[in-house]
N, C-alpha and C positions, 0 to 999 in steps of 0.2 A: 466348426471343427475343421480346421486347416490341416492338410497334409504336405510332408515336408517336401518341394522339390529342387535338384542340385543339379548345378551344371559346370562341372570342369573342363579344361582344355589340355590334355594328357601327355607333360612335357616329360621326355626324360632326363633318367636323373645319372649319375655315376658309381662306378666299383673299382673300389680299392683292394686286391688281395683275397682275404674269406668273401667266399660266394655265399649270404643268407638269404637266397630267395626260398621262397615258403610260406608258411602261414604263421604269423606271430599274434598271440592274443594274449589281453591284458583286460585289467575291471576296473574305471574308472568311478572315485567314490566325490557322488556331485548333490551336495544338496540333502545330505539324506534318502540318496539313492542310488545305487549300484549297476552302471550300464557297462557291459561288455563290447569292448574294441578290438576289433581283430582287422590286420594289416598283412593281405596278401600282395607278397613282393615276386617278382619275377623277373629275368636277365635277358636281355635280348640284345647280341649283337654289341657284348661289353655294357650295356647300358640297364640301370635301374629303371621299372618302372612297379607302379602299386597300386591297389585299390583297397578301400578301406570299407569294413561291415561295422554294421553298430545294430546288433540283432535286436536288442531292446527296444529300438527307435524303430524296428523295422525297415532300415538301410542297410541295403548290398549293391557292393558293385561301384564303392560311389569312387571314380579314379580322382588318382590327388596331381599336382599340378609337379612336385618337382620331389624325387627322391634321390639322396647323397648319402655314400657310406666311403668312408673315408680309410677303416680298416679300425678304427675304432667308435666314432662319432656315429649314431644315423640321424639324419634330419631328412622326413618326409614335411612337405608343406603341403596346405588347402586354401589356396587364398579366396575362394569366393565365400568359404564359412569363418575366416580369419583364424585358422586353425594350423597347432605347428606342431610335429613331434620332434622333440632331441631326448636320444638315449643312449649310455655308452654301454657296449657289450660287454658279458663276462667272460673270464678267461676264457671257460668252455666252448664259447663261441655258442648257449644255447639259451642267452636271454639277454634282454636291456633290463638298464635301470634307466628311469627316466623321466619326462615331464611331458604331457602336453598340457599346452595353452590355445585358448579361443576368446577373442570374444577380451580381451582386458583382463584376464582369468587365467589362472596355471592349477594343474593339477600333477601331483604323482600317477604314474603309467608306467608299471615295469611289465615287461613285454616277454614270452616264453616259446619257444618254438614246436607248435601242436601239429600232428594228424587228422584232429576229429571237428568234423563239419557241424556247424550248426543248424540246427532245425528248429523252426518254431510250431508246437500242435496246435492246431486246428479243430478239433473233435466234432464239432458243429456241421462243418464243412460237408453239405452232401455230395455223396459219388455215386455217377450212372450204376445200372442202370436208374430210370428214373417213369414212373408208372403217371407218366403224362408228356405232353409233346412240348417241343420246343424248337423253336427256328428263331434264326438269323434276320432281322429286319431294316428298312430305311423307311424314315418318313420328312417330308419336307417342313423346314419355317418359312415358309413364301413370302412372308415381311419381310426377313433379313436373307434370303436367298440361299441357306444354308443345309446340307442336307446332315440327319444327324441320325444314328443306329446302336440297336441296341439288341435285346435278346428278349421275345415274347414268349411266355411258357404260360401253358393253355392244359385243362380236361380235357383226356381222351375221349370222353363218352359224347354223344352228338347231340346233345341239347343244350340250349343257349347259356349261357354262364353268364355273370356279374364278373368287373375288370377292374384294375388299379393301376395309376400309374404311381412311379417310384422316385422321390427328387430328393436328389445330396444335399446335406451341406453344403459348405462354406471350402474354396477351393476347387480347384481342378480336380472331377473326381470320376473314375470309372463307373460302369453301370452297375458292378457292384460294390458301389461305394470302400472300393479297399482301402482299409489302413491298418497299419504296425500288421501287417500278416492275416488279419482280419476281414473276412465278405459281409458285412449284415446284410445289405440286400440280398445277397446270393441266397441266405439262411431265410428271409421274407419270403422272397418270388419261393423260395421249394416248399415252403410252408404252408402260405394261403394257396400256393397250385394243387398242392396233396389233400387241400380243402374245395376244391371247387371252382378258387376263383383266381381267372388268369390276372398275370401279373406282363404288363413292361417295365425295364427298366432299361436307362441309356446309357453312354457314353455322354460326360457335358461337353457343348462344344470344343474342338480344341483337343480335343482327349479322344485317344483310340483311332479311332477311323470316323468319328465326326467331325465336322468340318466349322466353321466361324473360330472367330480370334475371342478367345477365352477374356487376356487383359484388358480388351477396351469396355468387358458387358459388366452390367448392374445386375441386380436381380430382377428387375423391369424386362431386361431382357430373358432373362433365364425361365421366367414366366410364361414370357413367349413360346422360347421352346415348351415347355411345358405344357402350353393350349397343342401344340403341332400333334405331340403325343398323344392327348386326348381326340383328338382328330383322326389321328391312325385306330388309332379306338374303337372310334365308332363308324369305322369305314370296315372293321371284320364281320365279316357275316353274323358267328357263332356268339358275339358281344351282346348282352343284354343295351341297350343305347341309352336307356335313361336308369342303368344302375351301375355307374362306373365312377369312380373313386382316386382320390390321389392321396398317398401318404408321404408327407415329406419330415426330415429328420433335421434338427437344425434349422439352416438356412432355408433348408426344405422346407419347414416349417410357418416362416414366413412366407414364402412363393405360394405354398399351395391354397392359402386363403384370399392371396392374388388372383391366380385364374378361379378359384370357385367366386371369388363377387361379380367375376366379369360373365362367366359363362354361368348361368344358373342351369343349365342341366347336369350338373355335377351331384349326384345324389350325397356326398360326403366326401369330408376330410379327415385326415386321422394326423395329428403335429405329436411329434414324435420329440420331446426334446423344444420343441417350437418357442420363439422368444415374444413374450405378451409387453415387454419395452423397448423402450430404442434400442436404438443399436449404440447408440455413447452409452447410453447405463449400461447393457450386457456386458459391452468392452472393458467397463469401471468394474465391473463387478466379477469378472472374470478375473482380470488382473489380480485384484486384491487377494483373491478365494487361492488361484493357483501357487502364488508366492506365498501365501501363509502354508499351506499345506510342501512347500519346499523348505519351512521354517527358517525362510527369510526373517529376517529383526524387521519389527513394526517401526522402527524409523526412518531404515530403509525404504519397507513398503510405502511409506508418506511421501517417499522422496522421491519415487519412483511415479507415484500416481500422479503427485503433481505437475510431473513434467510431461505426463502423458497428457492430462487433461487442458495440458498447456498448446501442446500441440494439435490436442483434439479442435480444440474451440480457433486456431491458425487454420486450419483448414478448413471449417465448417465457414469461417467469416471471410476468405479468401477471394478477392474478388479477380485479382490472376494466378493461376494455379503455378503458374512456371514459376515465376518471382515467389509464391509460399514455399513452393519446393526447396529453394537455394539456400530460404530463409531458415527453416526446419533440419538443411542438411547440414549448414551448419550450426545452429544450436545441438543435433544429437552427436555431431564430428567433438565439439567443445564437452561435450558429456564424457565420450568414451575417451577422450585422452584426459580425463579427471581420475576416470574409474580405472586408467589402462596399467595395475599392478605387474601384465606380462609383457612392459614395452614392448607392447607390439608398435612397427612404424607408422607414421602416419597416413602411408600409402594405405597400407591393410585397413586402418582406420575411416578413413574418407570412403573406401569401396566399402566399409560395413554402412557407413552413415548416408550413402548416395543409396543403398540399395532399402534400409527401411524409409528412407524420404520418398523412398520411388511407389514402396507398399501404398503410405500412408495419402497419396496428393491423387494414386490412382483414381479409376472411375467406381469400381465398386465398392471403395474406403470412402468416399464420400459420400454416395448414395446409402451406404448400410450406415453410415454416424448419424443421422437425421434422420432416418426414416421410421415412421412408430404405426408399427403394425396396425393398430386401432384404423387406420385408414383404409383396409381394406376387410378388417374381422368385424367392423361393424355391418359391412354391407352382406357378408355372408348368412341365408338362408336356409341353410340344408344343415344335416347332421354334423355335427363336429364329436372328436377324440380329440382329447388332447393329453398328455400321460407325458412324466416324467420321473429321475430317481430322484432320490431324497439324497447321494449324493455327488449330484450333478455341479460342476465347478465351473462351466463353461455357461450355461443356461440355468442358473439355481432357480431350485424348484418352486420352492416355495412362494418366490418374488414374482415368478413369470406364470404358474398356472393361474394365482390371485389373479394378474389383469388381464389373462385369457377371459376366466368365466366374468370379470364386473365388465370387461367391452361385449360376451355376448351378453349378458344381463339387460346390460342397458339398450341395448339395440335391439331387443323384443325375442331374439332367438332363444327359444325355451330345448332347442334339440341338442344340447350338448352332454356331454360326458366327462368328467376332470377326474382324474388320478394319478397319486404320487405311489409310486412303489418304494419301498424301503429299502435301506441297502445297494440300490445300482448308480451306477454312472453315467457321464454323460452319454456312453456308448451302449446304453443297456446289458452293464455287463454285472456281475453280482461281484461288489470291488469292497476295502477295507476299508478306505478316506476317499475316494473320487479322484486323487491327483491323476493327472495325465500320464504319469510317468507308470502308473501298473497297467494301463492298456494293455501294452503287448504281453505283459506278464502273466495278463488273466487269460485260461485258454478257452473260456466260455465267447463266444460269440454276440452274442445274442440271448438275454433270459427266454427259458422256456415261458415262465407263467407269463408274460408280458404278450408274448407269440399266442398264446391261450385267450388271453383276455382280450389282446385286440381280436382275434378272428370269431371269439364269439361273441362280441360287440355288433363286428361287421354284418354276422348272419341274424341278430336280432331285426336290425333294420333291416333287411333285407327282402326277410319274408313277405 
């Protein structure tokens, strides 16, 4: 589960005559789905600048690199997303008509001059006060030298409690794994705390105010972190020491059957979403699952997978990673200027094609293509959970709970649990088709019954 991050360098732009600064929004119709762009423009000192919200995706704020109004023409640019607007204003001076293009891509974008702010609800979301404690914490990786902090939220009542730690996805991701607007952890930790049992969760390195270089680590390392956590654990008084628990979601999912084979005092795992094949199948099967639910054409999709898979197997066979890179940037630079319908230049082009060469050659793109869970869920001992939705697009269900339970089957562990809930997504959300693109739309957080079922799972063993 990646979340989106954007880094512009915030040049300004020019004013011609009418002053529109304000807030212009428009709906752009992509795929079979309707995302809302809103483009706040402001003046300063003669000069255009903007930032762009894209409420659906869960982006505000994001600033664009160069804004020009001419007195009729406006062109805002984003060249790190390869994204352009040009729109010519109406007489009234109180809308565009216009295009944006991304990406080899053009869409209609007629733009309106609004008032009204967007909000995205939340309902889930709990607010103080809150009938248990919570503090602010640090705990060390003394491996990698890194200190990293999070938020421990504990029973107020004075006798010993059962613990869990809490591991993200895939991505740079806060402690409570925010995305499109969304805390599911924050809805976990207030859940199983209202239950009894304390929860940590963290910042991943790199993120918030913890500390280590996010790009260079695997999930080898993130693991790590994850033992440090369990460490701070069992260093709290009021912590039961040998009934403490990790639940990891996704990616989380794989890590957390990492530190449970290494540390066997791990009373239980709970894979949330968790992936029972490689990491090249999920990625194959992701791809395919998302773009058909975009109703992409199945020849496309062939075409698409191909070249992925083309790339997958360049990398995995790579015996210098610099020299695949240059290799790979230009095979995907020769792609997008095949596909590129919104001549975009090839400036824009090569910085789209330099920057997924850079995804794909990284340290945790190579480690997560090769690596097959079975390697660490055979050696686990203790209780397992593992639960996902029926439809899940990212981790499909059905593919990935099967080799969860045949790797414990065969490795003697009789203490497992497998369920597909019906209906949800890959964010455990109660969704229509699974695609990505209704996340933000759904304002459910997190399924109740799933919160229900795992924590009376939890207190069966527990007793």
């Amino acid at each position: 589960m990646k979340k989106l991050f954007l880094f512009f360098a915030v040049m300004p732009g020019l004013i011609f005559g009418q002053d529109i600064s304000g807030t212009w929004g428009g709906t752009l119709e992509v795929m079979g789905s309707s995302l809302r762009i809103v483009f706040n423009i402001s003046s300063e000192n003669g000069q255009l600048k903007s930032t762009m919200d894209s409420p659906d995706q869960g982006a505000f704020g994001i600033p664009m690199d160069n804004t020009v109004f001419n007195g009729t023409m406006l062109k805002i640019t984003a060249l790190q997303i390869m994204g352009e607007y040009e729109g010519v204003i109406s007489d009234s001076f109180n809308s565009f008509s216009g295009t944006w293009k991304q990406s080899g891509m053009k869409f209609p974008l007629n733009l309106k001059k609004t008032n009204e702010s967007v909000t995205l609800r939340r309902p889930q979301h709990p607010q103080p006060p809150f009938p248990y404690e919570m503090k602010e914490v640090t705990f060390r990786n003394e491996k990698e030298n890194i200190t990293l902090c999070g938020t421990f939220t504990y029973p107020s009542q004075k006798e010993a409690f059962p613990a869990v730690v809490l591991i993200s996805g895939s991505g740079k991701q806060n402690r409570d794994e925010e995305i499109l607007g969304h805390k599911p952890f924050l809805v976990i930790a207030d859940y199983l705390t209202r239950n009894g049992i304390g929860v940590l969760r963290f910042d991943d390195r790199g993120e918030g105010c913890s500390e280590g270089d996010f790009s260079t680590a695997t999930s080898q390392n993130f693991a790590q972190d994850v033992q440090a956590a369990v460490d701070f654990l069992k260093s709290q008084p009021a912590v039961i020491k040998d009934r403490i628990g990790l639940i990891g979601h996704s990616e989380g999912g794989l890590i957390a059957p990492m530190v449970a084979a290494a540390d066997t005092s791990i009373y239980f795992i709970v894979l949330l979403a968790g992936p029972g094949t490689s990491g090249k199948e999920i990625l194959i099967d992701q791809n395919e699952l998302i773009l058909k639910s975009y109703a992409v054409p199945d020849e496309e999709i062939r075409k698409k997978q191909a070249l992925n898979m083309d790339l997958y197997e360049m990398v995995i066979n790579a015996k210098n990673i610099e020299k695949t890179k240059e290799k790979i940037e230009k095979r995907i630079f020769r792609q997008l200027k095949k596909e590129n319908s919104a001549n975009l230049s090839d400036d824009i082009l090569k910085k789209q094609a330099a920057s997924q060469a850079e995804v794909l050659c990284s340290p945790w793109f190579r480690y997560f293509l090769t690596y097959q869970p079975a390697n660490a869920l055979s050696k686990v001992k203790c209780f397992v959970l593992a639960l996902n939705g029926s439809l899940d697009l990212q981790v499909p269900a059905d593919k990935n709970l099967s080799a969860i339970e045949k790797i414990l089957k065969e490795s003697g562990n009789q203490k497992y649990t497998i369920k597909k809930f019906e209906g949800l997504n890959h964010l455990f959300q109660h969704a229509t088709t699974g695609s990505p693109a209704e996340y933000v739309k759904i304002e459910e957080t997190f399924s109740p019954e799933v919160l229900e079922f795992m924590k009376d799972w939890m207190m069966s063993i527990l007793k």
